[in-house]
Structures are given as structure tokens and as C-alpha cells.
MARTI-906942 format. One record per residue (C-alpha): residue in three letters; x, y, z negated; residue number from 1. Coordinates in steps of 0.001 Angstrom, whole numbers, plus 500000, padded with zeros to 6 digits. Each point is the difference from the previous one (the first is absolute). Last residue first. Layout:
residues N
<rec aa="ala" u="X" v="Y" w="Z" i="NUM"/>
...
This chain:
residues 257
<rec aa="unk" u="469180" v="485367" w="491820" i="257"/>
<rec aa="unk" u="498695" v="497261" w="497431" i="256"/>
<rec aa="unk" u="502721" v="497762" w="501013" i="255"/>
<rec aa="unk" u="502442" v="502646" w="499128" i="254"/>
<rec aa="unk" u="498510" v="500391" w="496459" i="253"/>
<rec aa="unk" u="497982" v="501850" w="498410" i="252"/>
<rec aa="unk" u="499438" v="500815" w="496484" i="251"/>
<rec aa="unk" u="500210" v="503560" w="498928" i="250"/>
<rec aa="unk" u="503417" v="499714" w="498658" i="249"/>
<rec aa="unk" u="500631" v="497681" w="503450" i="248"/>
<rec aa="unk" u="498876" v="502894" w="502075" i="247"/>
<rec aa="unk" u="503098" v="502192" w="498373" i="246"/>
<rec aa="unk" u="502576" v="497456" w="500523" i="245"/>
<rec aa="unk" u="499086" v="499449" w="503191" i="244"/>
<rec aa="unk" u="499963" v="503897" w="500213" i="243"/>
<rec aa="unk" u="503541" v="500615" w="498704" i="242"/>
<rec aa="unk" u="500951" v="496713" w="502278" i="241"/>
<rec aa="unk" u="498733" v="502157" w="502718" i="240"/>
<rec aa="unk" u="502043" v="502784" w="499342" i="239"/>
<rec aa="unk" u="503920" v="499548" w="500622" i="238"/>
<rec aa="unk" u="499333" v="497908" w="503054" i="237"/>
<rec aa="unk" u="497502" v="502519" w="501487" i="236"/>
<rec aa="unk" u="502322" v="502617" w="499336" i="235"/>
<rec aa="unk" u="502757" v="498463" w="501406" i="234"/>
<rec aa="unk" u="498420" v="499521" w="503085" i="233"/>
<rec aa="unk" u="501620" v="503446" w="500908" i="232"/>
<rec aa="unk" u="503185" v="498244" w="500157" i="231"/>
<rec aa="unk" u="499335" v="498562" w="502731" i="230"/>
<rec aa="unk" u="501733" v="502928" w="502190" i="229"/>
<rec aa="unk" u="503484" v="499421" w="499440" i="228"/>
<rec aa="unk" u="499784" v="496889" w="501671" i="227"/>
<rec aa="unk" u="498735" v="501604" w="503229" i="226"/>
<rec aa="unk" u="502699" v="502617" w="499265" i="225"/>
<rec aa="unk" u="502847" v="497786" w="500635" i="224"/>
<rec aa="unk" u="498409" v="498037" w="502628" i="223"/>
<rec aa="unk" u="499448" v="503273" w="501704" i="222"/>
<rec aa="unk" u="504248" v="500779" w="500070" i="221"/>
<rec aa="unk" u="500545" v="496532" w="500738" i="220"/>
<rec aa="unk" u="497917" v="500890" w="503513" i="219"/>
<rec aa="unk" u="501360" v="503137" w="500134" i="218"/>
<rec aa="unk" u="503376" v="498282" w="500468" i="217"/>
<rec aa="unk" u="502963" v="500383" w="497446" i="216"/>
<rec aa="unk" u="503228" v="500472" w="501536" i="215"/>
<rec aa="unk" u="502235" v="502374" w="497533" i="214"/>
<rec aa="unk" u="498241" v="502929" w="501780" i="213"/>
<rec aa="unk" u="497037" v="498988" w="499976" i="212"/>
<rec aa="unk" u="500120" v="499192" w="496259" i="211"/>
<rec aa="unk" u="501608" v="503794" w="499466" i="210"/>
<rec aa="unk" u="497433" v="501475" w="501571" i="209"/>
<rec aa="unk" u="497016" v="497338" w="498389" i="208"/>
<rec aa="unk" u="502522" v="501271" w="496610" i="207"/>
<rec aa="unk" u="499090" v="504004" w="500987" i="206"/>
<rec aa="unk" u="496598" v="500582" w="500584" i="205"/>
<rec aa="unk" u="499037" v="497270" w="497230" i="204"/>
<rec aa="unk" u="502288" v="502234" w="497481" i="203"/>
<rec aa="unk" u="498403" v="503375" w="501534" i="202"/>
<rec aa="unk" u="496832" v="498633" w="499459" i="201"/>
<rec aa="unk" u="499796" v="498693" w="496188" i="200"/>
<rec aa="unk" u="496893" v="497924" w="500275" i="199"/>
<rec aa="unk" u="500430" v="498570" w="496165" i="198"/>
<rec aa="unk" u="497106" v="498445" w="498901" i="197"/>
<rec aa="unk" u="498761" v="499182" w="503654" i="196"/>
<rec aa="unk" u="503381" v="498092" w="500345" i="195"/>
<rec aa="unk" u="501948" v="501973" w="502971" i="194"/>
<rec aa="unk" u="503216" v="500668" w="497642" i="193"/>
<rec aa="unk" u="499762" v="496683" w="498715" i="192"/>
<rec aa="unk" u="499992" v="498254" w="503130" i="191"/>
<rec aa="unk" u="502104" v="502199" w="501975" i="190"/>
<rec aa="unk" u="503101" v="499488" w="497738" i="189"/>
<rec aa="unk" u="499918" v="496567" w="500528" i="188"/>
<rec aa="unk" u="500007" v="500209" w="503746" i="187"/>
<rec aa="unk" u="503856" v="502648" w="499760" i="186"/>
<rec aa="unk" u="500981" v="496698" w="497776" i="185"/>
<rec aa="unk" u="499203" v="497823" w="503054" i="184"/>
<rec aa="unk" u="501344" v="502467" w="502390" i="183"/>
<rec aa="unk" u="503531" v="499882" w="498269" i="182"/>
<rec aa="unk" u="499723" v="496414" w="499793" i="181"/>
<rec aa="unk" u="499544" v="498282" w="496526" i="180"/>
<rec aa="unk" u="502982" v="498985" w="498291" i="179"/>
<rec aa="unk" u="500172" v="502166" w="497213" i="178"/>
<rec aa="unk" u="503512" v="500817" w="498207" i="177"/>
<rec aa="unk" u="501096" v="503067" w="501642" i="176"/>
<rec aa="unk" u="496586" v="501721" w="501457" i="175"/>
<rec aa="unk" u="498069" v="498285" w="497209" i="174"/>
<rec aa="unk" u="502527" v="502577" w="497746" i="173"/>
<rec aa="unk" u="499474" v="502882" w="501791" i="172"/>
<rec aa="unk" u="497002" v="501339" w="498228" i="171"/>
<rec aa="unk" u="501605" v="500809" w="496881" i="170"/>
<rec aa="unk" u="503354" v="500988" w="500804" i="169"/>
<rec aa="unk" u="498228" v="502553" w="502269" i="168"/>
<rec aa="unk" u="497657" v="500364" w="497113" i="167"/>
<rec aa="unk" u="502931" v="501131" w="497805" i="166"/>
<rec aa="unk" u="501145" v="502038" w="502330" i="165"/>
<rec aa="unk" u="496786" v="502064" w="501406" i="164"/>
<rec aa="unk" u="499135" v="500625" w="495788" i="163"/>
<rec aa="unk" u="503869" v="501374" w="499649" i="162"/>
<rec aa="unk" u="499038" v="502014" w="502803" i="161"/>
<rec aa="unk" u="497296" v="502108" w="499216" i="160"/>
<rec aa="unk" u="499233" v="503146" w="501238" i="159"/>
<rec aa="unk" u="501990" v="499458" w="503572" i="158"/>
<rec aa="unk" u="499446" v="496151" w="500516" i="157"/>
<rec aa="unk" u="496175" v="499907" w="498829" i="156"/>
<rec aa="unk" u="499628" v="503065" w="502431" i="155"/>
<rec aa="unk" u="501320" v="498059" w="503102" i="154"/>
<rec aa="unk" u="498699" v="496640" w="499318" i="153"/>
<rec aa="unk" u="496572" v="500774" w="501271" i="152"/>
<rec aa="unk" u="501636" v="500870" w="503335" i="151"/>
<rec aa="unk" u="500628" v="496073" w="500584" i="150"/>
<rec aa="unk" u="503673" v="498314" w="500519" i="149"/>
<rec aa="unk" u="500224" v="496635" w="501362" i="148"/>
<rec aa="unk" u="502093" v="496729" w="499565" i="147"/>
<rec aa="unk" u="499950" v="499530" w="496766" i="146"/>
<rec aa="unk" u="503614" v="499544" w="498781" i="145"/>
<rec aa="unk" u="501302" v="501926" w="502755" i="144"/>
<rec aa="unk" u="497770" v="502782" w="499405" i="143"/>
<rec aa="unk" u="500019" v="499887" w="496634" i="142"/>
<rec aa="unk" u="503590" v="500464" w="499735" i="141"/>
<rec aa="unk" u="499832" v="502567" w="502552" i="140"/>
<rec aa="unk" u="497713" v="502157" w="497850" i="139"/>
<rec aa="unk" u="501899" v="499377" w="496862" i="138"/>
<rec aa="unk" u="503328" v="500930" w="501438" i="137"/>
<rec aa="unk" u="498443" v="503355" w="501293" i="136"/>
<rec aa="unk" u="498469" v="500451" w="496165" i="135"/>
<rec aa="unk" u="503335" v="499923" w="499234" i="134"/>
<rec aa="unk" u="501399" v="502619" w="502066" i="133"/>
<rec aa="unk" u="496997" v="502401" w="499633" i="132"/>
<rec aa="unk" u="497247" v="500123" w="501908" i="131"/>
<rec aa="unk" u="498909" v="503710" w="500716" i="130"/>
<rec aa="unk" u="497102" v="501482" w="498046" i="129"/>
<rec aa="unk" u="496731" v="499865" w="500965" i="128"/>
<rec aa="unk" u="497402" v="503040" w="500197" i="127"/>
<rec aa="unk" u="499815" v="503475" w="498299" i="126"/>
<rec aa="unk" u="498251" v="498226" w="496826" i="125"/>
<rec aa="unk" u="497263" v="503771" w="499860" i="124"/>
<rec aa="unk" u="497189" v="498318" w="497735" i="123"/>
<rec aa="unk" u="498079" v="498175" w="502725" i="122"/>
<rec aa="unk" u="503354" v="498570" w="500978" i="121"/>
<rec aa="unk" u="500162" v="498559" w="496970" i="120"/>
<rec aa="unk" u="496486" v="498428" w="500068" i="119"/>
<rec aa="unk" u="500379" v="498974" w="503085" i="118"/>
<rec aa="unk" u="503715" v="498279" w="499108" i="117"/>
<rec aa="unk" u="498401" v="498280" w="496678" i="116"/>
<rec aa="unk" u="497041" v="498653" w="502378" i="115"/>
<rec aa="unk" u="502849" v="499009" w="502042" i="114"/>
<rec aa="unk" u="501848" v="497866" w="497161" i="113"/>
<rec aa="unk" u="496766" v="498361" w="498844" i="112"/>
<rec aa="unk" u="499022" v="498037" w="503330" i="111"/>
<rec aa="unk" u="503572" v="498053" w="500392" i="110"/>
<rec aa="unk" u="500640" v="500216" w="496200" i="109"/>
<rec aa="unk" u="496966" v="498196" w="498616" i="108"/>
<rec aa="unk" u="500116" v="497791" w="503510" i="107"/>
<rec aa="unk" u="503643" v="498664" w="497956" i="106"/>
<rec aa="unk" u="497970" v="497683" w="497839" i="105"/>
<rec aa="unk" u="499395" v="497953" w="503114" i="104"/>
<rec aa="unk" u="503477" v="499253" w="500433" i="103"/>
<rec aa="unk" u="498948" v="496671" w="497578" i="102"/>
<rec aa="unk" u="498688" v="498449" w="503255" i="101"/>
<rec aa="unk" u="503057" v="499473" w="501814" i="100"/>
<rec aa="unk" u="501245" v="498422" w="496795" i="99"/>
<rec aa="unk" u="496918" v="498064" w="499674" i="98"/>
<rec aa="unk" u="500939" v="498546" w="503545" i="97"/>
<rec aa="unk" u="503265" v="499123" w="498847" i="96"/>
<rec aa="unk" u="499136" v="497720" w="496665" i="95"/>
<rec aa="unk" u="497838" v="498113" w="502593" i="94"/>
<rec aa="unk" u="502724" v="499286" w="502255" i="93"/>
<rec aa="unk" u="502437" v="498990" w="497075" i="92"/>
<rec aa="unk" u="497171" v="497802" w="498653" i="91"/>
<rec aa="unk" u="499810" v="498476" w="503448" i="90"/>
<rec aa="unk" u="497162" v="499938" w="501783" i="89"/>
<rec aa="unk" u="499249" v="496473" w="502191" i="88"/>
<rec aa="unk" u="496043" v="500393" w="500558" i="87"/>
<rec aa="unk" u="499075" v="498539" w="496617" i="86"/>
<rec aa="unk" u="502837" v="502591" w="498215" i="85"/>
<rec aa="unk" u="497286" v="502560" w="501402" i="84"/>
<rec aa="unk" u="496866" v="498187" w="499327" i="83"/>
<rec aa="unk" u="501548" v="499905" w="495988" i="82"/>
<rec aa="unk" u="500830" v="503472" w="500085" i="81"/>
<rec aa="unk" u="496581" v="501338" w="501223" i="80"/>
<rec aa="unk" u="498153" v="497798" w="497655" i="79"/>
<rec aa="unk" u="501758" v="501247" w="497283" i="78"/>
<rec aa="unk" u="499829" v="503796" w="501112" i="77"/>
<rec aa="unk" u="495952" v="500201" w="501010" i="76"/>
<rec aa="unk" u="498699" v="500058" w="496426" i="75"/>
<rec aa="unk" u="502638" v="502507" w="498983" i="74"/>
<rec aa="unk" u="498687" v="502904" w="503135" i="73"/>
<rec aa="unk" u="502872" v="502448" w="499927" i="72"/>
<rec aa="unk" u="498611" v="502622" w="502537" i="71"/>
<rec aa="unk" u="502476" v="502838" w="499919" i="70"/>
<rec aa="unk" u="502706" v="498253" w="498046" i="69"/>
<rec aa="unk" u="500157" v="497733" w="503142" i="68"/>
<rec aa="unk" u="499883" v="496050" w="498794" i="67"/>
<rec aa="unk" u="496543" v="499236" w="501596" i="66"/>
<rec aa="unk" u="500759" v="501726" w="503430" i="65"/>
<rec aa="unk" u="503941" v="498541" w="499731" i="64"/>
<rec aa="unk" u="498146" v="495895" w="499876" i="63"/>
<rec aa="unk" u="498131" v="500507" w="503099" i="62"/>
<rec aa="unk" u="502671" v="501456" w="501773" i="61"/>
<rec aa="unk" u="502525" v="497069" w="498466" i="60"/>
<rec aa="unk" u="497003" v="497293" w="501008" i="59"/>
<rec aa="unk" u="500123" v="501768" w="503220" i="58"/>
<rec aa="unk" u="504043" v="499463" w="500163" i="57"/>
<rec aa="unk" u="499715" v="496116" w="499268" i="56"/>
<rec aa="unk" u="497215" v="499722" w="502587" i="55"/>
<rec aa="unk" u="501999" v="501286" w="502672" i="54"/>
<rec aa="unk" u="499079" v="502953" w="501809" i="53"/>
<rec aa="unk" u="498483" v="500590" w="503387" i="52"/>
<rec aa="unk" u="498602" v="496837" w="499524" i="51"/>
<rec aa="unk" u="496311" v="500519" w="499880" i="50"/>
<rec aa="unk" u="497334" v="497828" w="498512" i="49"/>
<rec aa="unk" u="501180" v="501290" w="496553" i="48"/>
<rec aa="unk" u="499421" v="503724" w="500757" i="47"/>
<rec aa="unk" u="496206" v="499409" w="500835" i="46"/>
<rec aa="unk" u="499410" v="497443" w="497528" i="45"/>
<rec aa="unk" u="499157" v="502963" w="497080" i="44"/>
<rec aa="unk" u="497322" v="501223" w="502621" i="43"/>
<rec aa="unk" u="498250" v="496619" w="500487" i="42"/>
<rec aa="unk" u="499898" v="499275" w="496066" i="41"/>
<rec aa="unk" u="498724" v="503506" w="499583" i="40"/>
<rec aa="unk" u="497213" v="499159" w="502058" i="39"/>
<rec aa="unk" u="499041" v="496928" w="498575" i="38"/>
<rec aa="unk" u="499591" v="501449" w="496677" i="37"/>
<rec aa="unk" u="498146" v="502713" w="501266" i="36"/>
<rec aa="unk" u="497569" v="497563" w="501858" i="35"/>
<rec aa="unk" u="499404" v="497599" w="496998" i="34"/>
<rec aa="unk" u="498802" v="502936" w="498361" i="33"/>
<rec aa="unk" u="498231" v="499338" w="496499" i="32"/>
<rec aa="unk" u="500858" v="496068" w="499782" i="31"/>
<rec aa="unk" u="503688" v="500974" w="501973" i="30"/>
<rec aa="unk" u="500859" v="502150" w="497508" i="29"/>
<rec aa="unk" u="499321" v="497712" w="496751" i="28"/>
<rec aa="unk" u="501929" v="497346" w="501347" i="27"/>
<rec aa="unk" u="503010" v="502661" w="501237" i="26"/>
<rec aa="unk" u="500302" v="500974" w="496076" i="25"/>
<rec aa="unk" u="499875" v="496567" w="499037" i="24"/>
<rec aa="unk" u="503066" v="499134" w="501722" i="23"/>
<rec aa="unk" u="501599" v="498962" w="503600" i="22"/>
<rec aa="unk" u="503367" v="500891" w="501255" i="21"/>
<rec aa="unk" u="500189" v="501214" w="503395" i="20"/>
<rec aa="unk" u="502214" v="498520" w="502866" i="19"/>
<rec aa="unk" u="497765" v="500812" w="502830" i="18"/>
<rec aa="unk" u="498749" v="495809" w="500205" i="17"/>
<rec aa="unk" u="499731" v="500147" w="496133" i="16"/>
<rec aa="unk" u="497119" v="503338" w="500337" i="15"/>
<rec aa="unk" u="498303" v="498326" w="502693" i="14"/>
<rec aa="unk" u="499676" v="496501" w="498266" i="13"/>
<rec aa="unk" u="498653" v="502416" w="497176" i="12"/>
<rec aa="unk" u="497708" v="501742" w="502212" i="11"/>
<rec aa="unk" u="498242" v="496530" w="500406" i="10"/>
<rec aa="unk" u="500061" v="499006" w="496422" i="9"/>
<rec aa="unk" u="498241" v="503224" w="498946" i="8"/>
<rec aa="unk" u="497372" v="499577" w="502789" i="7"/>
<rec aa="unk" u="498865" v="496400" w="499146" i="6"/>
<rec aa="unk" u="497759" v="500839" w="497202" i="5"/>
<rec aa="unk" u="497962" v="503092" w="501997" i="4"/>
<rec aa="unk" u="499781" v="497293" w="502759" i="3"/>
<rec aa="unk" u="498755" v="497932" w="497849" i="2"/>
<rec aa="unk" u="497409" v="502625" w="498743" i="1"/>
């Protein structure tokens, strides 16, 4: 029994030592599965005992996974800002990397527009048409604005081009005003498009290119998807106090667990 009693305040030495914040929720854990709760405390340390990164630009990563319109966790975005401006984030810095994370929305375009082009082409569309004049400008513009061209831009550029200019305009502007590294913003990128609610292939594919190309190393690359990884844990954090709340109705209590 006293070593039943002691457990909780031995995982929570563990849990302040990796930088995790303690709280009811993590009590109640650790008195039904003291090993799962220190296991997850060893795997979330694993990007923060490394330095391929700095901790500032984790605690960005960490922060873009929660803000992503793909995941969105609220719980998570308070503490996420506040550890960020912690580790020496500016507000201009933050503002940027939810910039790079508002493009997003655009995923709706990148996989809808070739469905629209099979399904076209399954009804007799002949094939693309030539570029036109404009649309050349457009292409180049984005291009030296970005930095890359993919094939998934082509049929977004020839059916619909007003859409390809105004998120050209759009997407540019943390490449103007930002003041994150080209590789850094290329990182950010990655770790919403890799988030397991997201997993958009082609977008991972192509911004760990682009990374590597702008200097990255694979080792910054991993840290970047190490910390995109916890948030599966979110659905322990999001649920246990439902079933605190839940044994409580019935009358127990943590110290009964």
C-alpha cells in the first residue's frame, strides 16, 4: 500500500524533470497505470533531450500541431502560447507560424481539383489547356515567392486562376514579413501536414524536400514529427477528467482508485 501511495508523487518528479505539467487528470492515470503514464512521459522527452532544434522553435512545432485547422485542440492552445513566449517567442513569431498554418484550407483545392480533372476526363475533357499569359506571370510569381513549384498546382492554375492568385497573395505574406528561415517555415509546414489528423502525403513529401533543400537536417526534420506525434495523448487528456468526473457522481475518489 505505501508503495501504492508513493507512486503518484514519484512519476510526478518524472513528469516536472521532462517539462510536463502536472494535474488531476495525470493523478488519476498514474493510480490505474503508473506504467503508461510513465511511458508517455519518456516518449514526449525524446525530442526535448535533443538539440537538433532550439527549444523556442519546438515550442512553435508544438504550438502549429494544436493551432492547425485540421486538429484544433482549444485545451492545448493557451498552454501552448504561454510555453512558447516562455522559451523567447515573439508575438510577431507566433502570429507567423499560424500564418503558415492557415494555408491549410488550401488541401480542399490541392486534392479536390484532380478529382474534378478525373471526373472530366472521364466524360471526354480532351486534356489541359495551354497556360495563358497571365497565368505564366502567376506561376513565376509563385515560384519566386515560394521557392518551388509542385504538379498539384498545375490544374488549380489552368481552371482556376483567380483562386491560385489570391492564395498566392495569401500564402506569401510570412514569406515577406516573417522572419523565420526559409527551412524553418518549410519545418512548420511538415508538422501540420504530418499530424495524424491531417497526414496529407504529398504536402509532407514535398515541404521535408523543400526543408532539405533550404538546409534542414533529418535530424530537425524527426524532431519535428516526434512532437507532432503526442498528440495522440490528447485523448487521454480530453477524457479522463470526463471519467473523474463520472466516478465522483458515483462516489469515488482518486484516493479510492
Amino acid at each position: 500500500m505505501s508503495n501504492q501511495r508513493s507512486e503518484p508523487a514519484e512519476v510526478q518528479a518524472e513528469f516536472a524533470a521532462a517539462g510536463l505539467e502536472w494535474s488531476e487528470t495525470w493523478d488519476a492515470v498514474v493510480r490505474l497505470d503508473p506504467g503508461f503514464a510513465r511511458a508517455y512521459c519518456r516518449m514526449h522527452a525524446v525530442p526535448w533531450k535533443k538539440a537538433h532544434l532550439s527549444t523556442k522553435f519546438k515550442r512553435l512545432v508544438e504550438l502549429t500541431v494544436n493551432a492547425a485547422a485540421t486538429h484544433l485542440h482549444l485545451p492545448e492552445l493557451q498552454p501552448a502560447v504561454r510555453r512558447a513566449l516562455d522559451a523567447g517567442a515573439t508575438p510577431q513569431e507566433i502570429l507567423e507560424v499560424l500564418e503558415l498554418s492557415a494555408t491549410v484550407g488550401i488541401h480542399a483545392m490541392n486534392v479536390g481539383v484532380p478529382l474534378l480533372v478525373e471526373v472530366l476526363e472521364e466524360r471526354g475533357r480532351a486534356g489541359p489547356e495551354p497556360l495563358g499569359a497571365d497565368q505564366e506571370r502567376l506561376k513565376e510569381r509563385f515560384v519566386r515567392e515560394r521557392g518551388y513549384w509542385h504538379e498539384f498546382w498545375d490544374e488549380m492554375l489552368e481552371l482556376d486562376p483567380e483562386m491560385f492568385e489570391a492564395y498566392t497573395q495569401f500564402s506569401t505574406v510570412p514569406w515577406r514579413t516573417g522572419t523565420l528561415s526559409p527551412a524553418e517555415k518549410e519545418l512548420i509546414y511538415v508538422s501540420y501536414d504530418i499530424a495524424a489528423t491531417h497526414l496529407y502525403v504529398k504536402g509532407t513529401k514535398l515541404h521535408i524536400r523543400n526543408a532539405l533543400e533550404h538546409g534542414a537536417t533529418v535530424g530537425q526534420v524527426l524532431e519535428v514529427m516526434e512532437i507532432a506525434s503526442m498528440i495522440g495523448i490528447q485523448g487521454i487528456t480530453s477524457t479522463m477528467p470526463v471519467l473523474i468526473d463520472e466516478l465522483r457522481l458515483r462516489g469515488t475518489e482518486l484516493d479510492d482508485l
